[in-house]
C-alpha positions in Angstrom: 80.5 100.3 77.4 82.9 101.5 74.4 86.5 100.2 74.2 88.7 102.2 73.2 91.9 100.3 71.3 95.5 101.8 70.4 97.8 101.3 67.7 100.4 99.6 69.4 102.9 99.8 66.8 102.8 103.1 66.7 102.5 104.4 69.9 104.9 102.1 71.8 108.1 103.8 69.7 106.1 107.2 71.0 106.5 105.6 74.6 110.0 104.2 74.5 111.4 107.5 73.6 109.7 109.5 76.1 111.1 107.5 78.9 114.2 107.7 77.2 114.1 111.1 77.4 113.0 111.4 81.1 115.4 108.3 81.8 118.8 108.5 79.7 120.4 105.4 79.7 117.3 102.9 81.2 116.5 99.8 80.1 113.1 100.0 78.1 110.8 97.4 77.1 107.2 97.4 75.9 104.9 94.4 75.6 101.5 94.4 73.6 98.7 94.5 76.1 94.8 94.7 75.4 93.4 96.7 72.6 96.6 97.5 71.5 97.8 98.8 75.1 101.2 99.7 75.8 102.8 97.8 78.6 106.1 98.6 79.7 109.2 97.7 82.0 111.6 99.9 82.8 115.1 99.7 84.8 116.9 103.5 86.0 119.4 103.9 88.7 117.0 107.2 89.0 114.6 104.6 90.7 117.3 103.3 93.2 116.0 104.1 96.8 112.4 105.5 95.8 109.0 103.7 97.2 106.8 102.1 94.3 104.6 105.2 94.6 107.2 107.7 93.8 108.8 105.4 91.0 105.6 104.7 89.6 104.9 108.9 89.8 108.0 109.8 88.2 107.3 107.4 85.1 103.6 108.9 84.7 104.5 112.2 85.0 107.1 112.3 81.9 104.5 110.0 79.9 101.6 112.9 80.5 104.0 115.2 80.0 105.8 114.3 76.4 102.9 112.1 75.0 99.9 114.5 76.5 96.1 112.2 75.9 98.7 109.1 74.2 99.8 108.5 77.4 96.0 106.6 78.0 97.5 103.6 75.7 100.0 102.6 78.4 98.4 100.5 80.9 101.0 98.8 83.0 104.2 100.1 83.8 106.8 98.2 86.1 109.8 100.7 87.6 112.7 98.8 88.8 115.9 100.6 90.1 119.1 99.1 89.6 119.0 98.2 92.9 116.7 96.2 92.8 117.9 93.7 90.4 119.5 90.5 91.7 
């Protein structure tokens, strides 16, 4: 079995500013995962009301969609709407 590592410091800038063009105005943070993996938490008001599927979707679909096969070196993502927070 190959593993397949990421450059972490240079992808999770790539990731940070696709969310924060799909989510102006969230909260962004990334976290070093395995082999370099990108992990990242995230807080919108566009997750506010949405199930954990749908949040999750709408996160995935503008990584795939700005960062194309990058998107492969984020493997954790945590989608929190504002109401959600305590």
């Amino acid at each position: 079995m190959v593993v397949q590592s990421f450059d972490y410091n240079a992808l999770a800038p790539a990731v940070v500013a696709a969310l924060q063009r799909g989510f102006p105005g969230a909260a962004i943070k990334t976290e070093r995962g395995w082999e370099g993996r990108v992990h990242v938490k995230i807080v919108s008001d566009l997750f506010d009301g949405k199930s954990e599927t749908e949040k999750q979707g709408m996160v995935w679909e503008v990584l795939q969609a700005v960062l194309g096969s990058d998107s492969q070196a984020v493997s954790f993502v945590l989608p929190y709407g504002m109401d959600e927070l305590p």
